[in-house]
C-alpha positions as CSV (number, residue, x, y, z in Angstrom):
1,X,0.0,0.0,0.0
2,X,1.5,3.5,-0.7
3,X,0.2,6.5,1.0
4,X,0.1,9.4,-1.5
5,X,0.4,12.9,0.3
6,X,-1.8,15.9,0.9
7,X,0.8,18.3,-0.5
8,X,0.1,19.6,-4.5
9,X,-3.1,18.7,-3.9
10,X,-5.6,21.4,-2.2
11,X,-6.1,23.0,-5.9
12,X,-7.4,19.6,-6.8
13,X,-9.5,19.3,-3.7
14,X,-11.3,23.0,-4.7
15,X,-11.6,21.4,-8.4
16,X,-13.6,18.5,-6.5
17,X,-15.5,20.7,-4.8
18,X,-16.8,22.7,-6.9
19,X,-17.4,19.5,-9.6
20,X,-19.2,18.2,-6.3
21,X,-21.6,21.7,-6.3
22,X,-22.5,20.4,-10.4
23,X,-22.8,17.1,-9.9
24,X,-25.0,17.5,-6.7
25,X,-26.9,19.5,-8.8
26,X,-27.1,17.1,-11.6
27,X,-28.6,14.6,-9.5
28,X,-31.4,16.8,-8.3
29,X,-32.8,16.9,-11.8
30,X,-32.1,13.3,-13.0
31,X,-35.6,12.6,-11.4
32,X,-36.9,15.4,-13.5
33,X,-35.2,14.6,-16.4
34,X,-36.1,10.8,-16.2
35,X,-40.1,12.0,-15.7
36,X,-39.7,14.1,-18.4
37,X,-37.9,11.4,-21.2
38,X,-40.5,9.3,-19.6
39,X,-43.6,11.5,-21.1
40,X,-41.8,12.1,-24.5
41,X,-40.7,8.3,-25.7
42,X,-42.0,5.8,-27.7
43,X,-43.7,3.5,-25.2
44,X,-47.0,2.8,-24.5
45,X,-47.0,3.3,-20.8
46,X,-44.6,6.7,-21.4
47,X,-41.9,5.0,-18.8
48,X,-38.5,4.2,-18.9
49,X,-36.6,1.1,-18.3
50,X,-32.9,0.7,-16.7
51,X,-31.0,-1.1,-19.8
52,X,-29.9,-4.4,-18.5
53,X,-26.0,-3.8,-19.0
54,X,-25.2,-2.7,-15.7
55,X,-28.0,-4.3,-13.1
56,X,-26.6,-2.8,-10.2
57,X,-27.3,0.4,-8.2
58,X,-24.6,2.2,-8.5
59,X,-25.6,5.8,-8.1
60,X,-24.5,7.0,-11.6
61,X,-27.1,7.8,-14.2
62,X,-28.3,4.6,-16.1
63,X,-28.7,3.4,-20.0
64,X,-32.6,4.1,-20.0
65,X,-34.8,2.8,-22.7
66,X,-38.5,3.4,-23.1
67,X,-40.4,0.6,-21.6
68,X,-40.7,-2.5,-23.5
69,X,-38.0,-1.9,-25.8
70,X,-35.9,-4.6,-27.3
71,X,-32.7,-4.5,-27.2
72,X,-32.4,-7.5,-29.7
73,X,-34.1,-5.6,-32.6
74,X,-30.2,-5.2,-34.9
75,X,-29.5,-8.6,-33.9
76,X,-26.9,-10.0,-36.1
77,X,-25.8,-6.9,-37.3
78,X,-21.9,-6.4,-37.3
79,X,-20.2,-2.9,-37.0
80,X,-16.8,-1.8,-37.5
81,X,-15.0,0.8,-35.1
82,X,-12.1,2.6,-36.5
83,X,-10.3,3.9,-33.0
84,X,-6.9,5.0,-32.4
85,X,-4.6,2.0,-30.5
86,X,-5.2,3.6,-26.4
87,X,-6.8,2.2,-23.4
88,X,-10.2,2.7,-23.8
89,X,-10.2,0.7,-27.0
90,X,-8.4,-2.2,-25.7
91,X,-10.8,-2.3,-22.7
92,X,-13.5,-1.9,-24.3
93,X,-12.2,-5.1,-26.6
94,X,-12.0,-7.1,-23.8
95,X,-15.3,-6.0,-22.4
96,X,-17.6,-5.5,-25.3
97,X,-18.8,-9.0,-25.0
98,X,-21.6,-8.3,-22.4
99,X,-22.8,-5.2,-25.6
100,X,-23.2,-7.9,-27.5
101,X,-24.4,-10.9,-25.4
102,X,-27.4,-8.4,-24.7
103,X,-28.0,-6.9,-28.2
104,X,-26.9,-9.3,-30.9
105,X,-24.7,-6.8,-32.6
106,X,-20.6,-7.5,-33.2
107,X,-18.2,-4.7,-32.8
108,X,-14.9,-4.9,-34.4
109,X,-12.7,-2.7,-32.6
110,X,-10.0,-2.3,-35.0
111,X,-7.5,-0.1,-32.8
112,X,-4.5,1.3,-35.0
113,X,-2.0,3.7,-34.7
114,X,-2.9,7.3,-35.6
115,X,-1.3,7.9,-38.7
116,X,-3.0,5.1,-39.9
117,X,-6.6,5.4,-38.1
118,X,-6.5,9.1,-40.2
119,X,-5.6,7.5,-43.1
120,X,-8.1,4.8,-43.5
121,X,-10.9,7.2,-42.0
122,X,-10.1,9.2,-45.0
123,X,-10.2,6.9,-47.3
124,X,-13.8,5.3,-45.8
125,X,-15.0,9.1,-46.3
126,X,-14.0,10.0,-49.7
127,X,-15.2,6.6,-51.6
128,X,-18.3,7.2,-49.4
129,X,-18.5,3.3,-48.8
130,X,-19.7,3.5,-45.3
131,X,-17.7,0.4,-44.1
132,X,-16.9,1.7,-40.5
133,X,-20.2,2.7,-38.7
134,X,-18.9,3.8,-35.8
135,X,-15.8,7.0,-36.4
136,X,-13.0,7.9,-33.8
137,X,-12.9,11.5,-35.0
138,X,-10.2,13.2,-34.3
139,X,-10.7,16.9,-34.1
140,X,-8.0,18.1,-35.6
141,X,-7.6,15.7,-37.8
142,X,-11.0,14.5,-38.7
143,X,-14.0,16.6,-37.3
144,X,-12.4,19.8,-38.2
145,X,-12.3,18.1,-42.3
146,X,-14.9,16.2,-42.4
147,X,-17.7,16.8,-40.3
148,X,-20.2,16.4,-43.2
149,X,-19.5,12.8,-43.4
150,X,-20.5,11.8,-39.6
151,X,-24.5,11.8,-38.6
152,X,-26.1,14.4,-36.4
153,X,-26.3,12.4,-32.9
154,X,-29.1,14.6,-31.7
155,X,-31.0,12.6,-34.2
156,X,-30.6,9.5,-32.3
157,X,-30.9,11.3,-29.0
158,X,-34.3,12.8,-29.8
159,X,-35.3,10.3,-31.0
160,X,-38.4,8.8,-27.8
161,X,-37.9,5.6,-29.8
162,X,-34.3,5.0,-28.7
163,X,-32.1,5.1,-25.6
164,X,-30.5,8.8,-25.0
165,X,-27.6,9.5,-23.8
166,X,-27.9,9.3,-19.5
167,X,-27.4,12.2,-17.8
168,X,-27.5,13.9,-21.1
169,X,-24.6,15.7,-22.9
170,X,-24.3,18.4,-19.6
171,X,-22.6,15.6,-17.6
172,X,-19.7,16.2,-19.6
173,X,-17.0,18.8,-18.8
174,X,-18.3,21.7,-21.3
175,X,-14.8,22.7,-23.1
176,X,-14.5,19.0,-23.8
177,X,-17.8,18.5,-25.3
178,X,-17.2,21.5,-27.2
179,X,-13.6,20.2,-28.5
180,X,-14.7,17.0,-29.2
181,X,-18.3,17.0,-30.3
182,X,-19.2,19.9,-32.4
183,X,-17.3,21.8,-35.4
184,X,-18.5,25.8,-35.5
185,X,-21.6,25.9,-33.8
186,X,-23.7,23.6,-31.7
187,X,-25.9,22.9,-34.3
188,X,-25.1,19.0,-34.8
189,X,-23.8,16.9,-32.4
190,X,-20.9,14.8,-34.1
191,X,-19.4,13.4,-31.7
192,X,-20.0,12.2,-27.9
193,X,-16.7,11.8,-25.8
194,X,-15.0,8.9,-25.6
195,X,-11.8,9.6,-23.9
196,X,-9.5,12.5,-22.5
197,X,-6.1,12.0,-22.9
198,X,-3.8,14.9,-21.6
199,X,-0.1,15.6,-21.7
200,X,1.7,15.6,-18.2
201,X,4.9,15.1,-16.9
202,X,6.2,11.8,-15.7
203,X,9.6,11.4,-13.9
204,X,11.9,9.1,-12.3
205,X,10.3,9.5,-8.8
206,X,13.7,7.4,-7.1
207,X,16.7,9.5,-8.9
208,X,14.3,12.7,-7.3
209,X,14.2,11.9,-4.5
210,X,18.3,10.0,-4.6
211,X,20.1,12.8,-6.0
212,X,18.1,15.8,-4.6
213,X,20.5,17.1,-1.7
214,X,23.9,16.6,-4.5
215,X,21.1,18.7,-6.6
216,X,20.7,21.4,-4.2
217,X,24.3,21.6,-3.5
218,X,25.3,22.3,-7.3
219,X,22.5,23.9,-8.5
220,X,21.0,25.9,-5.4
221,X,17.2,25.6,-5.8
222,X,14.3,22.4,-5.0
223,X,13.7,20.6,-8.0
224,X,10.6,19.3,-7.7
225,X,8.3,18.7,-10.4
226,X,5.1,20.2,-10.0
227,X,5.6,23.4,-8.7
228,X,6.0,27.2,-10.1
229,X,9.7,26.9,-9.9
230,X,10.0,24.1,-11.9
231,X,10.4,26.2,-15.4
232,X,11.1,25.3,-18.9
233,X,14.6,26.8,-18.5
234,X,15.3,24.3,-15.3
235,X,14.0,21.8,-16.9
236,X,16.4,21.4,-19.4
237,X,19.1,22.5,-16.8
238,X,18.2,19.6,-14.5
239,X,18.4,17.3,-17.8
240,X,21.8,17.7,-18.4
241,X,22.6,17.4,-14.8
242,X,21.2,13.8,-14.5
243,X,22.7,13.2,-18.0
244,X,26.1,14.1,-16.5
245,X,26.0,13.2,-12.9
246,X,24.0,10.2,-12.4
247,X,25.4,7.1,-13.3
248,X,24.3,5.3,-17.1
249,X,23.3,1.9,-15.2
250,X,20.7,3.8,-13.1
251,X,19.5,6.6,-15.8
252,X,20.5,6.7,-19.2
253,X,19.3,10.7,-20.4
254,X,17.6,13.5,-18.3
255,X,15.0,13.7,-20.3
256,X,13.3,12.5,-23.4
257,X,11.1,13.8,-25.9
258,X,8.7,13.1,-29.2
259,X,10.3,15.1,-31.9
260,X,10.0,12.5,-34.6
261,X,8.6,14.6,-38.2
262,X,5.0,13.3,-36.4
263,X,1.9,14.9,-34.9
264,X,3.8,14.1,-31.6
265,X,6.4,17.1,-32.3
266,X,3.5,19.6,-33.0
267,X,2.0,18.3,-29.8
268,X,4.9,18.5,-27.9
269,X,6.1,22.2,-29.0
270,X,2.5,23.5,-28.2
271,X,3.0,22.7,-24.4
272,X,5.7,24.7,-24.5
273,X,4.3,27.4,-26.7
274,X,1.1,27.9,-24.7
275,X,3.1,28.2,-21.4
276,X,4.9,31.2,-23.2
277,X,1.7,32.7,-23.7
278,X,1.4,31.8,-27.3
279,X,-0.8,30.0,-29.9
280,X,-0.9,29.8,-33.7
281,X,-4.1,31.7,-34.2
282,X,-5.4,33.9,-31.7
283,X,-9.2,33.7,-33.0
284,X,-12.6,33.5,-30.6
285,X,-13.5,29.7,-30.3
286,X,-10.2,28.5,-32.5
287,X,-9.5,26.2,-29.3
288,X,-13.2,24.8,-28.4
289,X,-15.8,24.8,-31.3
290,X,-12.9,25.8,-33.8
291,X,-13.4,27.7,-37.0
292,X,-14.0,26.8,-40.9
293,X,-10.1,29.3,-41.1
294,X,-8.4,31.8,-38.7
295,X,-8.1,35.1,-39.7
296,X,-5.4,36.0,-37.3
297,X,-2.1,34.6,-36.6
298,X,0.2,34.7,-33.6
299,X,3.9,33.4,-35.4
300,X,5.1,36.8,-35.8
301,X,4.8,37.6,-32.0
302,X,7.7,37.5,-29.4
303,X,6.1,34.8,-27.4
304,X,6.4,32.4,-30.6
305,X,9.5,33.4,-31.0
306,X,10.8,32.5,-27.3
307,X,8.4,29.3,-27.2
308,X,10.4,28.5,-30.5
309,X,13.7,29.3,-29.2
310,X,13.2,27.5,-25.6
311,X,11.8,24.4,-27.3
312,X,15.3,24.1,-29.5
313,X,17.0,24.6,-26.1
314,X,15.1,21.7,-24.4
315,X,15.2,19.2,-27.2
316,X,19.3,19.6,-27.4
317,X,19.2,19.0,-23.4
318,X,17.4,16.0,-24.0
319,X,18.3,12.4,-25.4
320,X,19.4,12.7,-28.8
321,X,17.4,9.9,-30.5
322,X,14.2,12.3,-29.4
323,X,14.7,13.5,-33.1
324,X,13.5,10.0,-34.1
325,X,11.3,9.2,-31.0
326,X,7.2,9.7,-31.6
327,X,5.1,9.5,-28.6
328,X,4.9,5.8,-28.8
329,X,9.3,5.4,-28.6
330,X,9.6,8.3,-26.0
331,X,7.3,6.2,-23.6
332,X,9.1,2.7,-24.8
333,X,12.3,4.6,-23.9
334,X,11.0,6.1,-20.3
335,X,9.6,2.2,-19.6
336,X,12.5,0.5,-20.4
337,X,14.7,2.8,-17.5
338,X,16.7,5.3,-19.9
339,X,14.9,8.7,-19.3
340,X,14.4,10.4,-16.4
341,X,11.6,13.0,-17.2
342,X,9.4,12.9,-20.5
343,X,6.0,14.9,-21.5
344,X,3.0,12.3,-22.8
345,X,-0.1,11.4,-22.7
346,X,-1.6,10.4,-19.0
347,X,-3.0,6.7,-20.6
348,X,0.9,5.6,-20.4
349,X,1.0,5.3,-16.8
350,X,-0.8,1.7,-16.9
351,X,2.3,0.2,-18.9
352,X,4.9,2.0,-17.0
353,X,3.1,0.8,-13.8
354,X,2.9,-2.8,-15.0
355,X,5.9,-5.1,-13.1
356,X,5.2,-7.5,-16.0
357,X,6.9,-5.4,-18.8
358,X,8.0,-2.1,-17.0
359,X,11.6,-1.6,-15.4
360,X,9.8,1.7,-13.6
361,X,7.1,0.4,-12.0
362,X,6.6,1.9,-8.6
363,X,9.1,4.4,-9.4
364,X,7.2,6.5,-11.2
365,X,6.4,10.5,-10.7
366,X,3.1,12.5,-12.0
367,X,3.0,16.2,-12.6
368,X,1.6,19.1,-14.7
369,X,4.0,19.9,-17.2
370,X,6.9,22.5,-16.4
371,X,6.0,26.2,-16.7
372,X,6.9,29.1,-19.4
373,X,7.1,32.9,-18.1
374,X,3.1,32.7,-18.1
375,X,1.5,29.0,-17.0
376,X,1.7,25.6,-17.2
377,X,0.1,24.2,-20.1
378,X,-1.1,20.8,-20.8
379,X,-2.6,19.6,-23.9
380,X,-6.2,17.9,-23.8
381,X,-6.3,15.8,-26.4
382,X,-9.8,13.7,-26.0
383,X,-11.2,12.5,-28.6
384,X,-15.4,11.4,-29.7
385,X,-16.7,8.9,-31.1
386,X,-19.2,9.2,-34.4
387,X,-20.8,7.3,-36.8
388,X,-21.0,7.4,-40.3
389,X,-23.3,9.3,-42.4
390,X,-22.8,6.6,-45.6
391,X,-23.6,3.5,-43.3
392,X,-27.2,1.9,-43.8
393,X,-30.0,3.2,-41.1
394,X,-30.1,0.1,-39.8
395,X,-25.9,0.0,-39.3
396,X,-26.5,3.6,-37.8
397,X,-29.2,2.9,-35.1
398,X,-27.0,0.0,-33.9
399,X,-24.0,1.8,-33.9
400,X,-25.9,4.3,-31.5
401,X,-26.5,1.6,-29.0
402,X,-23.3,1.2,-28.9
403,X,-21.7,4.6,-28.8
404,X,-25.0,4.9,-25.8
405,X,-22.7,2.2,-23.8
406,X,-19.3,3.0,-24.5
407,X,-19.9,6.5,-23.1
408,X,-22.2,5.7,-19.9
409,X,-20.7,6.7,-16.9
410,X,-20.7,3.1,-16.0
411,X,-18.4,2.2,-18.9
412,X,-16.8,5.0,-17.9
413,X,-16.0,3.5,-14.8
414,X,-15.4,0.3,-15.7
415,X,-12.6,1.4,-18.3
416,X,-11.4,3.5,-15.3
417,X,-11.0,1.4,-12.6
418,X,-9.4,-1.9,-15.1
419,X,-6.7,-4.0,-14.0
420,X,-4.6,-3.1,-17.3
421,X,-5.2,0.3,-16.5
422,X,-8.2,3.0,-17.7
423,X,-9.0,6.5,-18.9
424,X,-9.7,9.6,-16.8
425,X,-13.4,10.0,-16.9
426,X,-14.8,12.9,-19.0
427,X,-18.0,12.7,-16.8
428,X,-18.9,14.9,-14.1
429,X,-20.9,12.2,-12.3
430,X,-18.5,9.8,-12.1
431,X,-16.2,11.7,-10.2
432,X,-19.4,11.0,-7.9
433,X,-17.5,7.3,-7.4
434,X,-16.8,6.8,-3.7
435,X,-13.2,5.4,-4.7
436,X,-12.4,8.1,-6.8
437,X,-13.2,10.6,-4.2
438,X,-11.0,8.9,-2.4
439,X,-7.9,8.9,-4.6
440,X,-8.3,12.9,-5.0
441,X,-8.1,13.5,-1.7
442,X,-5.1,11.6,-0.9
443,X,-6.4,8.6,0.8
444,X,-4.4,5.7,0.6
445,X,-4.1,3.5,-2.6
446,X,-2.7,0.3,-3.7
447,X,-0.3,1.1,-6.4
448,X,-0.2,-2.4,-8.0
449,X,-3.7,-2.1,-8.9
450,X,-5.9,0.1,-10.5
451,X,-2.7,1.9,-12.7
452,X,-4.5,5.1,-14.0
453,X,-5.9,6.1,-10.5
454,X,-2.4,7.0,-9.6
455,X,-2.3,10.1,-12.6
456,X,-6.2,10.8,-11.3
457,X,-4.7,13.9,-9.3
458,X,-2.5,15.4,-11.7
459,X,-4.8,15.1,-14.8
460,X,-7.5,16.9,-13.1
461,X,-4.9,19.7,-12.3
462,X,-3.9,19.7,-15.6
463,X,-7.9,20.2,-16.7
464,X,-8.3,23.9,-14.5
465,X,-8.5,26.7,-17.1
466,X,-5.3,27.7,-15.9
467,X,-3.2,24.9,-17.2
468,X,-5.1,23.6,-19.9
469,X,-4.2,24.1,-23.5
470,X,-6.7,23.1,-26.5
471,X,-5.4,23.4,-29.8
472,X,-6.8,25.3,-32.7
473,X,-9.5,23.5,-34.9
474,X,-9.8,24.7,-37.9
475,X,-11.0,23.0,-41.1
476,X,-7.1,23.3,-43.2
477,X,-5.9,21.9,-39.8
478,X,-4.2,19.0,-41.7
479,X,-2.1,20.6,-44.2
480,X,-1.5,23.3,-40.9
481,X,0.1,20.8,-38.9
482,X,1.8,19.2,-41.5
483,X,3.5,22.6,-41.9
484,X,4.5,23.1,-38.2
485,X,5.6,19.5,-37.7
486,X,7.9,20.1,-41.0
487,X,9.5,23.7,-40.0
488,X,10.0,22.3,-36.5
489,X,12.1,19.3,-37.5
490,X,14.0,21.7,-40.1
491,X,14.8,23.7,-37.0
492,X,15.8,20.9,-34.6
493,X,18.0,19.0,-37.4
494,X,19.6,21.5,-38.9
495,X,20.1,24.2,-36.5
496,X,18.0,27.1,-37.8
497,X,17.3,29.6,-36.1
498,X,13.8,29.9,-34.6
499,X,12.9,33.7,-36.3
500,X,13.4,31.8,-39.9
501,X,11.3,29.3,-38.4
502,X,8.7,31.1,-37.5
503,X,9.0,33.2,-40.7
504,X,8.8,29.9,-43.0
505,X,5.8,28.7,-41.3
506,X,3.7,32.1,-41.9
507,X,4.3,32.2,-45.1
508,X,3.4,28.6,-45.7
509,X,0.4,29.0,-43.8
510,X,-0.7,32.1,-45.7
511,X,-0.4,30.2,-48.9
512,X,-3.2,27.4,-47.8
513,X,-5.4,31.0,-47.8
514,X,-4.5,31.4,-51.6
């Protein structure tokens, strides 16, 4: 059993609070809400019926159909999901047997990796074949392009013939929803979350807490991940440090990083760019419902410029093969003992934590990522799940069975609390959970089992408006990244300086306008 302490955390505990306040608030009306579903479905009687997934009371709003419905009705029906290779997919894999045991309906969960998820989504879209009903939609990559090709979900949830979403859509966190779901304007709901990955910091928790007083003697200041002191510009001094001072067999590099030519370097340089006080286009709503193209442009202003020149000094700090290292190397590298410190996604922490296959396992640190002259900033980068526009009706109803249970708070929960590990929920009523009350507050925990608990804390730091970062959506956001990810490698691998940089990408990105 490990006792995680009350420091670091009494932000967190006002966050609770205060998500305590909505989701109090939110169980006031599910009565309401339930009466009122109740008088507009499809059912005889005008009542609602607890779907027969989850039988136990468990306090959280339930799957509800309207009385009499059956769930049987797409029996035999197969459905292909097209999902990024995370956690929540390979759960949901393992658990999906109990969807269809009680509906009738096959899911392939095809989980690939994201290059190739964008590409075969793509390619389903244009030839308009309608082959994967059910779309991990990306929005960056996909909502923002092709948000004419998914159904509108409110379809489906208005429908008083159908299940609805429980709790409705306002038991999600609202900037998520927004991120993930819609494209513009709230007209059409495209997507419903699915899961919330979000970049933190994870460290070498035993070097810290080894080499901390030798630290302190050379360097003069705590280094302690976490707090306001722990900069950018330390960062990368406390990098070399452990590169130089800490023996090879116990720590290989400081610090690792994703700065492969790949959607992981544009990720990873945003961190730092936010936390300088920057973004690549300052427009209203570029960062939550996004916008068709930005009419304004933030590369040409001293905080780029810094952000640029800081993110060249962390990445030469830093293990050289980062240059070749995506996300998915970067967190091999940090399991496998050579890296002290490394940005990522939050959904690594059940692998690092795994004995099985991890030479870190209980050695393992959590933080929000270090901070620029201005904040901290962590990217959130959740993602919803759709379903095709081009698939048959009866493909589509099915489909929103499922897309009903993969997003329940009880899924939600399930996914969360897995022995391999879960996802942060994206559900206010959830955090409702007695156990995951518990872990927030710093009650005790047992560290060998449920993994993603651990990173529960710091994720939900990283969510306050302060420290989190959303990226812009826009609808050439494809060929935009493509251009960052390309002038950023340029600058990293052969030494350019970060004005030209900056200068490069502009014009580039003006040219899309042409």
């Amino acid at each position: 059993m490990v006792k995680i302490r009350m420091s670091g955390f009494r932000a967190v505990l006002s966050l609770v609070l205060l998500a305590a306040v909505i989701i109090t608030g939110c169980t006031d009306t599910h009565i309401s809400r339930r009466k009122q579903q109740g008088e507009l479905n499809g059912s005889k009687s005008g009542r609602l019926e607890k779907a027969p997934f989850y039988p136990g009371n468990d306090g959280l709003y339930d799957i509800e159909a309207p009385e009499g419905f059956d769930w049987k009705q797409f029996d035999g029906t197969t459905l292909n999901f097209l999902v990024e290779n995370n956690i929540y997919a390979n759960v949901l894999t393992k658990e999906s047997e109990q969807f269809t045991k009680l509906t009738g309906i096959s899911v392939n969960i095809r989980p690939m990796d994201f290059s190739t998820l964008v590409q075969k989504i793509n390619l389903d879209f244009i030839t308009k074949t309608g082959k994967a009903q059910i779309i991990y939609a990306d929005p960056y990559q996909t909502l923002n392009r092709f948000s004419d090709n998914l159904e509108d979900l409110k379809r489906f949830n208005d429908d008083p013939s159908l299940p609805h979403i429980p709790g409705g859509m306002e038991d999600f966190f609202e900037k998520q929803v927004e991120t993930d779901s819609y494209f513009i304007s709230k007209d059409k709901l495209y997507t419903v979350p699915f899961d919330s990955t979000t970049m933190i910091l994870y460290y070498r928790k035993d070097i810290f807490e080894k080499y901390k007083d030798k630290f302190m003697a050379d360097k003069g200041y705590d280094w302690a991940p976490g707090k306001k002191g722990f900069t950018w510009e330390r960062y990368g001094e406390i990098s070399r440090w452990i590169t130089e001072h800490v023996p090879k067999d116990e720590v290989k590099y400081g610090s690792g990083h994703m700065a492969k030519r790949h959607n992981s370097l544009y990720c990873d340089f945003s961190n730092v760019l936010a936390s300088y006080g920057g973004d690549y286009f300052p427009d209203e709503n570029v960062g939550s419902l996004g916008v068709k193209e930005p009419e304004q442009s933030g590369f040409n202003e001293e905080s780029f410029i810094k952000a640029l020149e800081m993110y060249k000094k962390i990445i030469d700090s830093a293990a050289p093969e980062s240059l070749s290292w995506n996300w998915y190397y970067a967190a091999e590298a940090f399991k496998a003992g050579e890296i002290a410190m490394m940005p990522n996604w939050d959904e690594n922490a059940s692998s690092f934590e795994d004995m099985n296959i991890s030479k870190v396992a209980g050695k393992v640190g959590y933080s929000i990522l270090p901070y620029g002259p201005v904040r901290s900033a962590n990217i959130f980068g959740g993602t919803g799940i759709g379903i095709n526009k081009y698939s048959s009706e009866r493909e589509k109803r099915a489909a929103w069975l499922f897309v009903v249970w993969a997003t329940s708070p009880q899924t939600e929960l399930l996914v969360l609390k897995h022995p391999e590990g879960g996802v942060i929920p994206s559900r206010k009523s959830v955090y409702n959970d007695a156990e995951v009350k518990d872990k927030l507050s710093g009650k005790i925990i047992d560290s060998a089992g449920e993994k993603t608990l651990l990173t529960l804390p710091t994720v939900v730091t990283a969510w306050k408006d302060e420290n989190a970062y959303y990226r812009p959506k826009i609808g050439s956001g494809y060929a935009f990244e493509n251009i960052v990810v390309d002038q950023l490698h340029r600058m990293l691998a052969e030494n350019i300086g970060a004005g030209e940089i900056a200068e490069a990408m502009l014009k580039q990105i003006n040219n899309l306008k042409k």
